[in-house]
C-alpha positions in Angstrom: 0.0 0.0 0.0 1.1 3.5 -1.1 1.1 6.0 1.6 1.1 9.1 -0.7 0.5 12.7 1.5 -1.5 15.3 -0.8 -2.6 18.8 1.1 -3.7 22.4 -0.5 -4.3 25.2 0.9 -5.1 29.0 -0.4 -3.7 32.3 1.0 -5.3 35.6 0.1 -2.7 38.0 -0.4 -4.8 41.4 2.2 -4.5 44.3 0.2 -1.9 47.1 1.8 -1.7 50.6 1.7 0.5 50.1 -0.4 -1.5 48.6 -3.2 -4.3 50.8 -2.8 -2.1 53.6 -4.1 -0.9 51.6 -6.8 -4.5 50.8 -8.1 -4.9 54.3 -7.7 -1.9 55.8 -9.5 -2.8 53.2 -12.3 -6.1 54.0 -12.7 -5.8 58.2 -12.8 -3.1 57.3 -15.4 -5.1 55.8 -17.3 -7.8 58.2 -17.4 -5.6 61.6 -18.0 -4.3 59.0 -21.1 -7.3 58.2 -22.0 -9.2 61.3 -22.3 -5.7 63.0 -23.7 -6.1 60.5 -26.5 -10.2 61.3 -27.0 -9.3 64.9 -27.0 -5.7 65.4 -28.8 -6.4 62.0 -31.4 -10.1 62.4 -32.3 -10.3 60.0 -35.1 -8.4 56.6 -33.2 -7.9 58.4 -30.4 -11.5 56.3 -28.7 -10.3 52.7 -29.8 -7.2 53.4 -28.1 -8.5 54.8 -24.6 -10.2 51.5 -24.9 -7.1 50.0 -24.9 -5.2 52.0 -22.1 -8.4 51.5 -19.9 -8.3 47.3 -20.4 -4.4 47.7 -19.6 -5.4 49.9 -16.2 -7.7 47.0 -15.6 -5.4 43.7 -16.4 -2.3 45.8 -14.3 -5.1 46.7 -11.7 -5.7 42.5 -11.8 -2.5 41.7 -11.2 -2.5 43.0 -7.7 -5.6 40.8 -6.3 -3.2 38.0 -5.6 -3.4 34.5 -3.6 -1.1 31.9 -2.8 -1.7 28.2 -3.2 0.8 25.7 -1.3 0.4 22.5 -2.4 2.7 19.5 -0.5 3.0 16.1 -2.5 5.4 13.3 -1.0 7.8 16.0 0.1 7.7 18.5 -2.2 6.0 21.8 -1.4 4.9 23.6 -5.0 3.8 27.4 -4.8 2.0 29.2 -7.1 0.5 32.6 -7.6 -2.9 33.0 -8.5 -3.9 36.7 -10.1 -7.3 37.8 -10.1 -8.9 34.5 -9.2 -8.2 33.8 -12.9 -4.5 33.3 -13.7 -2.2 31.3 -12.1 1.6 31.3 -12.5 4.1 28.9 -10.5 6.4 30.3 -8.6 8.6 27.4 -7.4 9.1 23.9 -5.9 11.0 23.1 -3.5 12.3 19.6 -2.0 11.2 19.7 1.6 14.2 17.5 2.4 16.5 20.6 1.3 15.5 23.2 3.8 18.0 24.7 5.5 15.6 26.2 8.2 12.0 26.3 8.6 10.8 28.6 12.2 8.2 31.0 12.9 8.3 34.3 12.1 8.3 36.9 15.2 9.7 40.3 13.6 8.8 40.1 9.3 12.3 42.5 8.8 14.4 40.6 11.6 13.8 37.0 9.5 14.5 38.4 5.9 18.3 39.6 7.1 20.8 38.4 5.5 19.6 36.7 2.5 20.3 37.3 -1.2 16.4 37.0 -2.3 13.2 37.3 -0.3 10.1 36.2 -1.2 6.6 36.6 0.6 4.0 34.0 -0.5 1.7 34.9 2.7 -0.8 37.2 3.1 1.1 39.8 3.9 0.2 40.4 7.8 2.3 39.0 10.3 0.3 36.4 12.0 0.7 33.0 14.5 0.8 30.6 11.7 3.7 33.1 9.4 7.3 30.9 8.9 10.4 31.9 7.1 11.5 29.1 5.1 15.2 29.0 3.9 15.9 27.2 0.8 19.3 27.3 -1.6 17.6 28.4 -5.0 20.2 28.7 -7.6 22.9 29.0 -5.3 21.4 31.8 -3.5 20.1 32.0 0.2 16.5 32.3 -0.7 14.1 33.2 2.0 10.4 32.7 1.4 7.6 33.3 4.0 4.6 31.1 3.6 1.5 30.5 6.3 1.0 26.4 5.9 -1.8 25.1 8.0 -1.4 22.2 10.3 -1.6 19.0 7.5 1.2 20.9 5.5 3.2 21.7 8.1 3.3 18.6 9.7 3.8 16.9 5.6 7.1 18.8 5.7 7.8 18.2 9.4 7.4 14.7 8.6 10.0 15.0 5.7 12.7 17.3 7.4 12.4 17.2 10.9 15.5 19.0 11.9 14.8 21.9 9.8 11.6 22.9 11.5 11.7 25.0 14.2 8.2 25.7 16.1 5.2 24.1 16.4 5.5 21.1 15.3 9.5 21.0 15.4 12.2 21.3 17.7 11.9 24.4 20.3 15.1 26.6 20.3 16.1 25.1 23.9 16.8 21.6 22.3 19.0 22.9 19.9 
């Protein structure tokens, strides 16, 4: 018999202040262009507002974003979902090549010192918000993910010694 471990999960990426001025800036852009190009390009100028206003709205798209984890036999794939339409995939990564898995307490205190960061969460610092470090392309890559119980206990399971929290090793035992 095949003990195979399959678990999903979905992370909606809150939006920040941050992105509320972005969908902001993009979307007055647009409309200065687009009524530039009705007033200044009378002929085409319509059929290409049209066209400046879809691009505000696939760039405005792009920053609805959530995460899905999914953990098969030991590998832990992550992909981006944009506008609960398109999905892209980030990376994979061999749970069995984790340098360090632990809980994140301070957001800019567990990015130091690593050459790239990435944040697959939902952006809010929160009890269930780990730091994972992973060698990707010889670079100390750190990514911060929110796995529920079933996935963090799938790569618990496959690199014991790397986890550091709830389900691993406390930081008095090491």
């Amino acid at each position: 018999m095949i003990n195979d471990i399959f678990n999903e999960q979905l992370v909606k990426k809150e939006k920040t202040s941050s992105d509320i001025l972005k969908s902001v800036a993009i979307w007055a852009a647009a409309l200065v262009m687009a009524a530039a190009l009705v007033i200044f390009v009378p002929m085409v100028g319509p059929l290409i507002a049209l066209l400046v206003i879809w691009g505000a709205l696939v760039l405005n798209g792009r920053l609805k974003q959530e995460f899905e984890y999914s953990f098969t036999n030991g590998d832990l794939d992550i992909d981006v979902i944009y506008n609960q339409s398109k999905r892209k995939h980030l990376l994979t990564i061999d749970s069995k090549k984790i340098l360090a898995m632990e809980k994140v307490k301070n957001k800019d205190q567990s990015v130091k010192g690593a050459d790239k960061v990435m944040d697959c969460s939902s952006g809010l610092v929160s009890d269930n918000l780990y730091v994972l470090t992973y060698d990707v392309d010889h670079k100390k890559t750190r990514i911060l993910i929110e796995p529920n119980d079933q996935i963090l206990k799938g790569i618990y399971s496959f690199a014991p010694r790397s986890v550091t929290g709830r389900y691993g090793v406390s930081k008095t035992e090491e």
